[in-house]
C-alpha positions in Angstrom: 0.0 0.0 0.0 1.0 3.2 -1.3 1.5 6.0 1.4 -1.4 8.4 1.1 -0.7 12.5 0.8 -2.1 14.3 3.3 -3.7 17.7 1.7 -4.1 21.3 4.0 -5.4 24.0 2.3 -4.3 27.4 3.3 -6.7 30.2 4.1 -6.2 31.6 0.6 -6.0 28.3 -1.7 -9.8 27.5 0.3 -10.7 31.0 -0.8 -10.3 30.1 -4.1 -12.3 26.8 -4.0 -15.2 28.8 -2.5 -15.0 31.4 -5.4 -15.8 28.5 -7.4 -19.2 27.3 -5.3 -19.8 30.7 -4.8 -19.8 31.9 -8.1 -21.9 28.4 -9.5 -24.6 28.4 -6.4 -24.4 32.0 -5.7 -23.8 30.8 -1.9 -21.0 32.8 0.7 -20.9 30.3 3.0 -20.3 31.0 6.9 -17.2 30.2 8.9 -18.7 27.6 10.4 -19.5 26.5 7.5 -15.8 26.6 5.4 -14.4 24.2 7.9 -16.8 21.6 6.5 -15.9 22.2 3.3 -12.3 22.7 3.6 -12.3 19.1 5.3 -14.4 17.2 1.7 -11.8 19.1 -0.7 -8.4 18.1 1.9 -10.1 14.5 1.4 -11.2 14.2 -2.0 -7.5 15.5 -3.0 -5.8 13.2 -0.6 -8.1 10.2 -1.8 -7.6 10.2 -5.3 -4.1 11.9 -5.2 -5.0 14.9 -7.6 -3.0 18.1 -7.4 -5.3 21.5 -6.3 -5.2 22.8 -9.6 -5.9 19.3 -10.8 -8.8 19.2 -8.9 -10.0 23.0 -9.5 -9.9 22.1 -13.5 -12.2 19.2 -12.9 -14.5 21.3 -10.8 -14.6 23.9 -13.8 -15.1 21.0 -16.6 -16.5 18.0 -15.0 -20.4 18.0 -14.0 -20.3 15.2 -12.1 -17.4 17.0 -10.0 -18.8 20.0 -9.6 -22.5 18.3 -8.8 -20.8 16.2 -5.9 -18.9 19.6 -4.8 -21.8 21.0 -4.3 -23.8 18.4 -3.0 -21.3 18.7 -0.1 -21.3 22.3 0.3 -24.3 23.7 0.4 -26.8 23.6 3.9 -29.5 21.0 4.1 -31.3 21.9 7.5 -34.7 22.0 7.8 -37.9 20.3 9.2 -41.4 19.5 9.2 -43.5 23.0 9.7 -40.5 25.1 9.9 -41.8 28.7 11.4 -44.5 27.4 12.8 -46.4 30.9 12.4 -46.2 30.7 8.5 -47.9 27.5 8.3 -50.8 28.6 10.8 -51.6 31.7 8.7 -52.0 29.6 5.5 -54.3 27.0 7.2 -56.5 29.4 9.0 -56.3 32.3 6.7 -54.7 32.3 3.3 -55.6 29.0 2.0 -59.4 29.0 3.2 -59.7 32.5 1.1 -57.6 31.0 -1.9 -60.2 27.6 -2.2 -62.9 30.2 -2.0 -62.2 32.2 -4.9 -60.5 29.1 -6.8 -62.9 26.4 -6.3 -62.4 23.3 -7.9 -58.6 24.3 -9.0 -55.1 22.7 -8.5 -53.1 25.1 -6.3 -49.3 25.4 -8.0 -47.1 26.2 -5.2 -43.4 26.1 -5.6 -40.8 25.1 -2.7 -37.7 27.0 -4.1 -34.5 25.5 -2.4 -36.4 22.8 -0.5 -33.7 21.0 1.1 -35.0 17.3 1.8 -38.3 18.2 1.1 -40.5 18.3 4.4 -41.3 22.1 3.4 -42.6 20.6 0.5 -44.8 17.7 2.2 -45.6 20.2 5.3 -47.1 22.4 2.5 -48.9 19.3 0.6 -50.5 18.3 3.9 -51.7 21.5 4.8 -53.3 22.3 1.3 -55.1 18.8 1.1 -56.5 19.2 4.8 -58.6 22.7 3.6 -59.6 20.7 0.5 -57.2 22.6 -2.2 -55.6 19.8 -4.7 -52.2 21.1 -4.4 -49.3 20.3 -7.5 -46.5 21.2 -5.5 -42.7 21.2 -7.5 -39.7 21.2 -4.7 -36.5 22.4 -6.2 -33.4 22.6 -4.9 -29.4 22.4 -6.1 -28.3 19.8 -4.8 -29.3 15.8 -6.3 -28.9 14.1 -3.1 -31.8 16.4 -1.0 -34.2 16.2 -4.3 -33.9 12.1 -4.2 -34.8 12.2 -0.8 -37.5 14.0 -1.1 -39.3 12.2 -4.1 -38.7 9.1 -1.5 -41.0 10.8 0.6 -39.3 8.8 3.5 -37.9 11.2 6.8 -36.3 10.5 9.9 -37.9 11.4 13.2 -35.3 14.1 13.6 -37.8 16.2 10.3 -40.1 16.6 13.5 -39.0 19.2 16.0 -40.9 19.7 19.8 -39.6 23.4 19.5 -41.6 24.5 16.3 -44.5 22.6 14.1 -46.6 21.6 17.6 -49.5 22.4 16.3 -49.0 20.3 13.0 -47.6 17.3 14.7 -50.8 15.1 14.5 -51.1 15.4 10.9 -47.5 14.2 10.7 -48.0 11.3 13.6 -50.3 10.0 11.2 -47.2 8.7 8.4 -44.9 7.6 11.6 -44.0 3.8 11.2 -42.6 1.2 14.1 -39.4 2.4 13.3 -39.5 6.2 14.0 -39.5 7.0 10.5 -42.1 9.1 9.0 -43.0 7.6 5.3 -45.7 9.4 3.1 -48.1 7.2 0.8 -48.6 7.9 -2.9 -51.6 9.5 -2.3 -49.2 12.4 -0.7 -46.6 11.9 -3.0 -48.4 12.1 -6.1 -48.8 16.1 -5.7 -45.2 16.5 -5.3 -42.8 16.7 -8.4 -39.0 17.6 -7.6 -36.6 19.4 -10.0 -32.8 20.2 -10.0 -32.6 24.1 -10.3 -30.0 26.5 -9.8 -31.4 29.9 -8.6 -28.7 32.0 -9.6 -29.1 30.7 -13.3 -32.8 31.6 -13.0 -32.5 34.2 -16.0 -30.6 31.5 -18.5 -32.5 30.3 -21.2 -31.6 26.8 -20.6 -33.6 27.3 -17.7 -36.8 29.0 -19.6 -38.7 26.4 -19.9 -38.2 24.3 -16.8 -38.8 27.1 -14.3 -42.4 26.9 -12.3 -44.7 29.6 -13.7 -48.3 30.6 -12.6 -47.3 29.8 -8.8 -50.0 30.4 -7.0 -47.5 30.1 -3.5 -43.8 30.2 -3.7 -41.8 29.6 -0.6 -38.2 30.7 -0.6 -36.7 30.2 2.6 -33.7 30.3 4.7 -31.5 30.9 1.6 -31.5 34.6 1.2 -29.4 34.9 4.1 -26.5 33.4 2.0 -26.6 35.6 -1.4 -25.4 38.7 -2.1 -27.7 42.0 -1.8 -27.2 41.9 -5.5 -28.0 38.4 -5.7 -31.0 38.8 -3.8 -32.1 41.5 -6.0 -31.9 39.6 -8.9 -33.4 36.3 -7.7 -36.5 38.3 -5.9 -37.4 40.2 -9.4 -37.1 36.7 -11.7 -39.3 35.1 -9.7 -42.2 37.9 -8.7 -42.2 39.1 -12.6 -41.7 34.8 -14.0 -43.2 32.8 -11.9 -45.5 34.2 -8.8 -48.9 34.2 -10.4 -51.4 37.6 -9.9 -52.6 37.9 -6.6 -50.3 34.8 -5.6 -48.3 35.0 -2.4 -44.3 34.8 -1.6 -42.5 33.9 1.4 -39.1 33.9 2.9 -38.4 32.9 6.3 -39.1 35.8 8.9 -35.4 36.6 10.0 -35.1 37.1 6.2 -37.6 39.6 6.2 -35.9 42.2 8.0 -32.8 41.8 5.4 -34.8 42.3 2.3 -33.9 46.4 1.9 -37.1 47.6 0.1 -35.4 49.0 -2.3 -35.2 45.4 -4.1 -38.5 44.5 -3.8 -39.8 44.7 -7.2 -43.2 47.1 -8.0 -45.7 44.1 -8.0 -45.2 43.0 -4.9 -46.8 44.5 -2.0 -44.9 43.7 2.0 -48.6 42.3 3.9 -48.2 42.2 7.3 -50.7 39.8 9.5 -50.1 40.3 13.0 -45.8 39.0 13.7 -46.6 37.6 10.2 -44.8 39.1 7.0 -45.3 38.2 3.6 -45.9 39.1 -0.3 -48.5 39.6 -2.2 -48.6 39.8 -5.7 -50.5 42.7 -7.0 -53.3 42.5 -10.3 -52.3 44.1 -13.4 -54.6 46.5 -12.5 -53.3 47.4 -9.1 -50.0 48.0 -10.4 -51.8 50.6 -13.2 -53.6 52.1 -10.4 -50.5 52.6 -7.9 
């Protein structure tokens, strides 16, 4: 046996490696973050004995190596009924008016960045209990979350006593012996997942593919790591692309507060429902009128 190179990357040659993630996902990842990520390129180089620049070369030319770089990098934290707030305004509020005006149509709602996917089930749930057919699309960057998700099979760790209380019967209900929470077809059926990169929202390789006439977009917990620029950009695309009239947006509510108003595009209006903040998308004619 060959004896294997051990790989540290300096402060500035790590810099470089998260230019490259930062300038594909758009992400500026935290220090607490870097160390993790520092520790999968040290090992990937050591493993398969490339040279940094070797391995930079492949990340610039290579999709698989990039995909797997990225599938490392980026944050995958989240759980059933997340901001427990959010999800009690759409069952007792915003979803009761939608099926009243819609009746009898499929709600599209769009869980941008969805991680594993129980945003996207918690949402699925919720719409199905106040008798809305929802046709839910989860996207997110990374392969390995959106696999997960279309499995439609979580650990008891997606279930938090801190947040979601109020939800957790409707979840109970899909626990099995083993602790695990597994959702039938019936569930899974309204939820589609799709790899999509939000910072290539305006390419026209992504035209066709992105979710338009979205009736409810959440996009949460991922503002936090883009640029103001970046957030700009991202917040426009989809309010003028893909938020239907009169649909609603939402980031998470410490995001809220970061969103200067200067970068909230015309059609949206800020609606505030007691500690609850979120957008509305205005009518053709409301934007004439204003």
């Amino acid at each position: 046996m060959g004896n294997k190179t051990i790989i540290t990357l300096t402060d500035d040659i790590l810099n470089s490696f998260i230019s490259i993630l930062t300038e594909y996902t758009g992400i500026v990842p935290r220090a607490s973050h870097r160390d993790g990520i520092k520790s999968f390129i040290e090992k990937k180089i050591s493993q398969n004995k490339y040279s940094i620049e070797q391995y930079k070369t492949l990340l610039l030319e290579d999709k698989f190596i990039i995909t797997e770089f990225v599938n490392q990098s980026t944050i995958n934290e989240t759980y059933f009924f997340r901001e427990e707030k959010q999800f009690l305004l759409l069952k007792e509020k915003l979803f009761p008016q939608w099926h009243i005006k819609n009746a009898g149509k499929e709600m599209n709602i769009w869980s941008a960045a969805c991680s594993y996917g129980e945003e996207a089930y918690s949402l699925a749930v919720i719409a199905l209990r106040c008798g809305i057919t929802p046709r839910v699309t989860a996207t997110d960057i990374n392969s390995k979350v959106l696999e997960h998700c279309s499995n439609g099979v979580f650990l008891e760790t997606s279930l938090r006593s801190i947040d979601g209380a109020a939800f957790h019967p409707m979840i109970r209900s899909y626990q099995q012996e083993d602790g695990r929470f597994a959702f039938p077809e019936n569930i899974k059926q309204h939820i589609k997942t799709r790899r999509l990169n939000l910072v290539t929202l305006d390419s026209l390789i992504n035209s066709p593919v992105l979710p338009k006439e979205q009736d409810l977009i959440f996009i949460r917990n991922v503002f936090i790591y883009f640029s103001m620029e970046l957030r700009a950009l991202i917040l426009r695309l989809i309010a003028e692309n893909c938020l239907a009239e009169d649909g609603y947006l939402f980031v998470s509510m410490n995001e809220i507060a970061q969103l200067d108003p200067s970068i909230v595009p015309k059609c949206l209006e800020r609606v505030s429902d007691g500690s609850i903040f979120y957008f509305h998308k205005k009518t053709s004619g409301d934007i004439f009128n204003g």
